[in-house]
C-alpha positions in Angstrom: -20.2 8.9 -3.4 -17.5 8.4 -0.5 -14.2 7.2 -1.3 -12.1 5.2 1.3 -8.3 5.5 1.3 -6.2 3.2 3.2 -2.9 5.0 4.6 0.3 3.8 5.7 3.2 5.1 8.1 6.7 3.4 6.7 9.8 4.1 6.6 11.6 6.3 4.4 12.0 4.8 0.8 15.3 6.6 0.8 16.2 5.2 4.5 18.5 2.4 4.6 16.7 -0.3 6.7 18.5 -1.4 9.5 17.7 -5.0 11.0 18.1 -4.8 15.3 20.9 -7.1 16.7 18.7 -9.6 18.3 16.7 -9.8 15.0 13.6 -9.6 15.9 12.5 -6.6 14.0 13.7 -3.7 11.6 15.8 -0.8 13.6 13.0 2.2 13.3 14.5 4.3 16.4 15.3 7.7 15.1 14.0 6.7 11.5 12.4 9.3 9.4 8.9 7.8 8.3 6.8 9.0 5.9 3.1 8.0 3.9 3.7 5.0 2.0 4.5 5.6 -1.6 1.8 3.5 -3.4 -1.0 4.9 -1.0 0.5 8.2 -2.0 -0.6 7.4 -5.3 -3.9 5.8 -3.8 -4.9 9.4 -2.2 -3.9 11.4 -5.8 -6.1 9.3 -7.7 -9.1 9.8 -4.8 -8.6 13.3 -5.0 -8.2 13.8 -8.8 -12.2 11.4 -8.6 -13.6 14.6 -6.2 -12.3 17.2 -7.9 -13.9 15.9 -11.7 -17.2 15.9 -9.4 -17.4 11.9 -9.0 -17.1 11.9 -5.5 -18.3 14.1 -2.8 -16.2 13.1 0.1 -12.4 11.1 0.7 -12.0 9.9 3.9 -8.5 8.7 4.8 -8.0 5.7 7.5 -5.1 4.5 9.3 -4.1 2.0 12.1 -1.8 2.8 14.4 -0.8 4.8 17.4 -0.1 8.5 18.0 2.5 8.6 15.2 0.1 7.7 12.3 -1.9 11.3 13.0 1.5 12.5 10.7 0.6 10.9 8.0 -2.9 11.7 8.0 -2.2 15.2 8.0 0.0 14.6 4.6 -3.1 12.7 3.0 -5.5 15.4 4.5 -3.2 18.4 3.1 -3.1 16.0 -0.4 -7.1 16.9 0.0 -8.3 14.4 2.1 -11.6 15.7 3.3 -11.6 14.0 6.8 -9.4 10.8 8.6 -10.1 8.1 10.7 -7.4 6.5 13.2 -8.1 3.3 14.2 -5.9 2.6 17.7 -5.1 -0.4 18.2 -1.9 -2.4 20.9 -1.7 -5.3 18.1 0.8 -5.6 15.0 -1.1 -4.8 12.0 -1.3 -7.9 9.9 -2.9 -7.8 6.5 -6.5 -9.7 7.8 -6.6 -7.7 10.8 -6.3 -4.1 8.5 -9.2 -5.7 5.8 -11.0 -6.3 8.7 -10.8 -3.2 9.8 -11.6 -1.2 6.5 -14.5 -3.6 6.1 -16.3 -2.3 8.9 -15.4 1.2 8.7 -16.6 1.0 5.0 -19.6 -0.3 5.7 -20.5 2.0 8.6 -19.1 5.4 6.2 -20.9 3.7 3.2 -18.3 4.0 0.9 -18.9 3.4 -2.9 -14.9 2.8 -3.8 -11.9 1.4 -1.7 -8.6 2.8 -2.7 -5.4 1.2 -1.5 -1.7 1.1 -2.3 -1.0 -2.5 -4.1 1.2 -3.1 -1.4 3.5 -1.1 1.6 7.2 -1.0 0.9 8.0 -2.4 4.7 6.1 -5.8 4.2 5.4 -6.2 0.8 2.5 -8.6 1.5 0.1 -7.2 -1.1 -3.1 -8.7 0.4 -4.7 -6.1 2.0 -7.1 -5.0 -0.7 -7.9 -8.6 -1.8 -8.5 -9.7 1.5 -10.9 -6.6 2.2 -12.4 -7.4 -1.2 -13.2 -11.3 0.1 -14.7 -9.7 3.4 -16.8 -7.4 1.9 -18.0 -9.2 -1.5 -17.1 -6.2 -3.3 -15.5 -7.0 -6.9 -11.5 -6.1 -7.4 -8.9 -5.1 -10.0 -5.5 -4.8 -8.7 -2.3 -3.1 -9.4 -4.1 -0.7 -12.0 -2.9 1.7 -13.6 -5.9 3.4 -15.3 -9.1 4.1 -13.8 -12.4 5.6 -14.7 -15.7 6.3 -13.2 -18.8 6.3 -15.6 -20.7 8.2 -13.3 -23.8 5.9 -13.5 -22.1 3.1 -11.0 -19.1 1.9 -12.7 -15.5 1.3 -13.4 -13.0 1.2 -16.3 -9.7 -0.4 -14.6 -6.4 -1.2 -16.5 -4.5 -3.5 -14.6 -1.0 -4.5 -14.9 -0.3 -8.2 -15.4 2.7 -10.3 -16.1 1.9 -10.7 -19.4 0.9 -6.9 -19.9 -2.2 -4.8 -19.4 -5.9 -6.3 -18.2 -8.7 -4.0 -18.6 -11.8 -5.0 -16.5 -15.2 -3.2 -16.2 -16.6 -3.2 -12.2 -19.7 -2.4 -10.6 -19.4 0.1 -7.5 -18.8 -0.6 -4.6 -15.1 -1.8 -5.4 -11.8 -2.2 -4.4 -9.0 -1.2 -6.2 -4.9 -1.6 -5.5 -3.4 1.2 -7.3 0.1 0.7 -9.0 2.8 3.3 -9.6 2.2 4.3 -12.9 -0.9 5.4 -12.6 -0.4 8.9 -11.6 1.6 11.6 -10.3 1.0 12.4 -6.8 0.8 16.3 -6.2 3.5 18.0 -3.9 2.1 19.2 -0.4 2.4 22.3 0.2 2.9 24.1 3.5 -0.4 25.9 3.4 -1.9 22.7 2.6 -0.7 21.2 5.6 -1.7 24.4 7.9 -5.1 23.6 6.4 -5.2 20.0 7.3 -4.9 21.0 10.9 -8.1 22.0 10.5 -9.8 19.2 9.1 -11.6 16.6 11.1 -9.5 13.6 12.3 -11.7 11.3 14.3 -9.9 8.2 16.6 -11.6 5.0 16.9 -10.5 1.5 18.7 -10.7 -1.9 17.0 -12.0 -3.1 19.7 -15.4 -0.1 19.3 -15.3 -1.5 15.6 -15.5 -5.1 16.8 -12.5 -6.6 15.1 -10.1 -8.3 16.6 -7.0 -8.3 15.5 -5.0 -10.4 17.9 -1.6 -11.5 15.6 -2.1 -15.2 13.8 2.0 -14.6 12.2 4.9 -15.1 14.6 7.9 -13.7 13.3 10.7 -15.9 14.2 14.0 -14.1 12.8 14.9 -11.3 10.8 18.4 -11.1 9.0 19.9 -8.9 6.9 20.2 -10.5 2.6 24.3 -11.2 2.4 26.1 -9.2 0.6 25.8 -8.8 -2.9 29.8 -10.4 -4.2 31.2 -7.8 -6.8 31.7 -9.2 -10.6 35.0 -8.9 -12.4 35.9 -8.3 -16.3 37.4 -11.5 -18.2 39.6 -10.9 -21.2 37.8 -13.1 -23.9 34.9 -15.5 -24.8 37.5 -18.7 -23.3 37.8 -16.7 -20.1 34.4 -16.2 -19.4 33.5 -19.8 -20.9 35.8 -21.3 -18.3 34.4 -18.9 -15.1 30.8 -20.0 -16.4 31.7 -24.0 -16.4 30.9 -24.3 -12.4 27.6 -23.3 -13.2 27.1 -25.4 -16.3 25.3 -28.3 -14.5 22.6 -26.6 -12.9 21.8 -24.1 -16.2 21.6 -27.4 -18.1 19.2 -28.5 -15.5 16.7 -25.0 -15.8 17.1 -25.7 -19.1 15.5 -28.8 -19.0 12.8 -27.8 -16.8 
C-alpha cells in the first residue's frame, strides 16, 4: 500500500508574523520557514505505518515553487521514500491543493491520504475534507489514534468538542492528523545527506489537469490590536464596581 502525505512550507512557529505596510499580505522576506507542524506529525505517523510493514511506499507532495524542494528534503530525511512537487504561478487555495492530491492519488494509487488538520499560516482546515469530497474516499479528522488492520481497514480516534470519536474506515481514506497523536522523530544530518539522494520528481498543475486559478480575493490584512494589560483590585467591591460596565451585555449571554 502507498501512502500519500501532503507537505507544507510556513513560516516559523516561533517567527513573529509580520503583516506588510500596504496590507496585502504577511511580511515573509528574510523569514525562516520551515515543514508545517501538523504535517510534521502527518509524515511520523506515515513512516511509523512503513516501518510496522503496513505500507510499502510514502510518497510526499507539495505545491509550490523552488523553495518547497526544502521541505521535501525534511519529510524525505523523516523517511519519505520519494516527493512530488507540483509547480504551479497561482496562490494555493484549499480546493485547488485537494484537487491536486486527488489526481496525484489517483494516478500513484494510494491506499491512505495523510494530512496535517490544518497549516498554521491559514488555518483553513479544509484541505483533507475537501480532497475526501473529490475523491469519495471516507474521512476521520483531527485524530489522534490510528490503526491499520492490515486486511483494508482503519481504527481512527478522533478529537471532538465533546471528547474522543472513534470511527472504523475502509481504505482508501483520508485522514487529518492532530497533535497529539505522535511524536515526530528529530532529523538528523545524515538523514538529510541521504534525502539528497532520494527521488524528487516536479510536476505542473497544468500536466495534472487542475486548474487552480484563485476563487478568494483577499482584500486587507491587519495586524489583531493590542492585547490592553489587566490591573489588581483590592477587594470583591472593587472588582464588582470595574465589572458593572459590562453587566448588561453578560446578562444578555446569559439569557441566550
Amino acid at each position: 500500500m502507498k501512502i500519500l502525505v501532503a507537505v507544507k512550507r510556513v513560516v516559523d512557529a516561533n517567527v513573529k508574523v509580520r503583516v506588510k505596510a500596504d496590507g496585502s499580505g504577511v511580511d515573509v522576506a528574510n523569514v525562516k520557514m520551515a515543514l508545517n507542524p501538523f504535517d510534521e506529525i502527518a509524515v511520523e505517523a506515515a513512516v511509523r505505518l512503513k516501518e510496522a510493514g503496513l505500507a510499502d511506499e510514502v510518497i510526499a507532495v507539495s505545491i509550490g515553487g523552488t523553495d518547497v524542494q526544502e521541505t521535501l528534503r525534511i519529510a524525505l530525511a523523516m523517511g519519505a521514500d520519494r516527493a512530488i512537487r507540483v509547480d504551479t504561478g497561482h496562490a494555493c487555495e484549499p480546493l485547488g491543493v485537494a484537487r491536486v492530491l486527488a489526481e496525484v492519488a489517483q494516478r500513484e494509487s494510494v491506499g491512505l491520504a495523510l494530512l496535517g488538520k490544518q497549516a498554521i499560516d491559514d488555518d483553513c482546515n479544509q484541505t483533507g475534507q475537501m480532497l475526501s469530497a473529490l475523491t469519495c474516499w471516507p474521512q476521520a479528522t483531527c485524530a489522534s489514534s490510528l490503526e491499520l488492520d492490515g486486511v483494508g481497514g482503519a481504527l481512527v480516534t478522533c478529537e471532538a468538542d465533546g471528547g474522543l470519536e472513534t470511527v472504523s474506515l475502509s481504505l482508501p481514506a483520508v485522514v487529518t492528523v492532530d497533535l497529539r497523536l505522535n511524536s515526530p522523530r528529530y532529523v538528523t544530518l545524515p538523514n538529510l545527506m541521504k534525502a539528497k539522494k532520494k527521488p524528487l520528481d516536479t510536476v505542473t498543475a497544468e500536466s495534472l489537469g487542475v486548474d487552480m486559478a484563485p476563487r478568494l480575493e483577499v482584500l486587507k490584512l491587519r495586524e489583531p490590536a493590542p492585547r490592553q494589560g489587566g490591573r489588581r483590585v483590592a477587594d470583591v467591591a472593587e472588582l464588582a464596581d470595574a465589572l458593572k460596565p459590562f453587566a448588561p451585555q453578560t446578562a444578555k449571554m446569559g439569557a441566550l
